[in-house]
Each structure stands twice: as structure tokens, then as C-alpha cells.
C-alpha positions as CSV (number, residue, x, y, z in Angstrom):
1,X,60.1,138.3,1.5
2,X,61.3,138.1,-2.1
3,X,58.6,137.9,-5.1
4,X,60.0,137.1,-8.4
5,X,58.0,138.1,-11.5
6,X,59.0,138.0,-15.2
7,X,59.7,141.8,-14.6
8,X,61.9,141.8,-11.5
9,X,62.2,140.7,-8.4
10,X,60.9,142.7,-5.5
11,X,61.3,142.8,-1.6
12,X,57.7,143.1,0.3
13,X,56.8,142.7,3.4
14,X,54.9,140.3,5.2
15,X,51.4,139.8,6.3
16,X,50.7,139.9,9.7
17,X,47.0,138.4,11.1
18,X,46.0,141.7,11.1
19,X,46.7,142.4,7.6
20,X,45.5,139.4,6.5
21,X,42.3,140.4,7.8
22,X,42.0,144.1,6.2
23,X,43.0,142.2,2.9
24,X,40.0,139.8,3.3
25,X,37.8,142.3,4.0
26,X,38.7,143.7,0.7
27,X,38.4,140.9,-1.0
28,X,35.2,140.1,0.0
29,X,34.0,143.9,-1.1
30,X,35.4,143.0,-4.8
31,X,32.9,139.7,-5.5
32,X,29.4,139.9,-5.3
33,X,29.1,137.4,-3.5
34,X,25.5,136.5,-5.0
35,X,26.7,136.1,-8.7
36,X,30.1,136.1,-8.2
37,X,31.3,139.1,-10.6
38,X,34.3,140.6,-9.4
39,X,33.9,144.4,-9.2
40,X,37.0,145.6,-11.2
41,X,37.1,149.2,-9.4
42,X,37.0,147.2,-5.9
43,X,39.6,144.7,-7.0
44,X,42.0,148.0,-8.1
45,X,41.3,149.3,-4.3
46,X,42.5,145.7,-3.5
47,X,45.7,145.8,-6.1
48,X,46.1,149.7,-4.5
49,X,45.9,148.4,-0.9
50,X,48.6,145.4,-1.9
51,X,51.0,148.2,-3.4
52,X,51.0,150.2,-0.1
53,X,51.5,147.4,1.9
54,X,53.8,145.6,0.0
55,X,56.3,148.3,-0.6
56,X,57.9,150.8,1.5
57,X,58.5,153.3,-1.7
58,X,56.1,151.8,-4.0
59,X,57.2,154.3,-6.8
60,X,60.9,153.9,-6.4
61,X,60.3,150.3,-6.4
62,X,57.4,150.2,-9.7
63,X,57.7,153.7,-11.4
64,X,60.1,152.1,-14.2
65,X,57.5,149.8,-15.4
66,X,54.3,150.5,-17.2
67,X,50.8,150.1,-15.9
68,X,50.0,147.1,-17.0
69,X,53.5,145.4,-15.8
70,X,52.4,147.3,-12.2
71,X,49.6,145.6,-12.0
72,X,51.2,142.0,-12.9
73,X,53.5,142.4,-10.3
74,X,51.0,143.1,-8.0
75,X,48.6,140.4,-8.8
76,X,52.3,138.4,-8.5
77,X,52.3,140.1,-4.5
78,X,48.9,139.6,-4.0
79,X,48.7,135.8,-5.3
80,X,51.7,135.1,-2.6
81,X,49.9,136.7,0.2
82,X,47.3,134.5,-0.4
83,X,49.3,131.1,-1.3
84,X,50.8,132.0,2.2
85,X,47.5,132.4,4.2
86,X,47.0,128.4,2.5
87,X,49.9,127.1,4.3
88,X,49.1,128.8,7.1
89,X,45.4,127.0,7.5
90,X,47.5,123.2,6.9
């Protein structure tokens, strides 16, 4: 699938059930789920876990943008994985 951010666009792959799954599980590490905080060290192993999956030559496809563009594409990835688990659930 193709994800078009204001610094490219970029071909990931696709979640299967089973990636949707380890994502979650990730997800649900990041938020304390008492007070709601999201841990920012477990929401980097979620970005980290979105850039392997995602790409099969994440630093062929990323390494000519800066850390901070990195991490807005993959929050760009990351927010369409999860806009396509919503459709999935209608």
C-alpha cells in the first residue's frame, strides 16, 4: 500500500491479523492504562516495530530524511494501520 506524507510517498506493507495483533499488544504496553500517559520509550519500540514492518529496507527507504521527518512518516504508517483496522471492525 502507498502512504503519502508531506515528505514522500512510501510503499509498506500490509497488516495481516496477526500483525495487527503484535501491534496492539504494543500499544497497549505504551499507555498506562490507569492514568492514561503514554510511555514515550514504549511508543518509540511501537514507531521501531512499524519501521520494520512497514519497510523491507527501512534505511534505503528513510535514511535521506532526518529524525524527526522519520518519525512523521512513521506516525503517517502507523495512523493508516490503524485507520485500516477501523474499517475492518464496520
Amino acid at each position: 500500500m502507498t502512504i503519502k506524507t508531506d515528505h514522500g510517498s512510501f510503499e509498506v506493507r500490509e497488516l495481516t491479523f496477526a500483525d495487527r495483533r503484535a501491534l496492539h499488544r504494543l500499544e497497549v504496553k505504551a499507555v498506562d492504562l490507569k492514568t492514561g500517559e503514554m510511555n514515550t520509550d514504549e511508543f518509540y519500540t511501537v514507531l521501531e516495530w512499524v519501521m520494520e514492518h512497514a519497510f523491507e529496507d527501512a534505511e534505503k527507504a528513510l535514511a535521506h530524511l532526518d529524525d524527526n521527518k522519520i518519525d512523521e512518516v512513521l506516525i503517517a504508517i502507523y495512523n493508516k494501520y490503524k485507520q485500516g483496522v477501523a474499517k475492518k471492525k464496520n
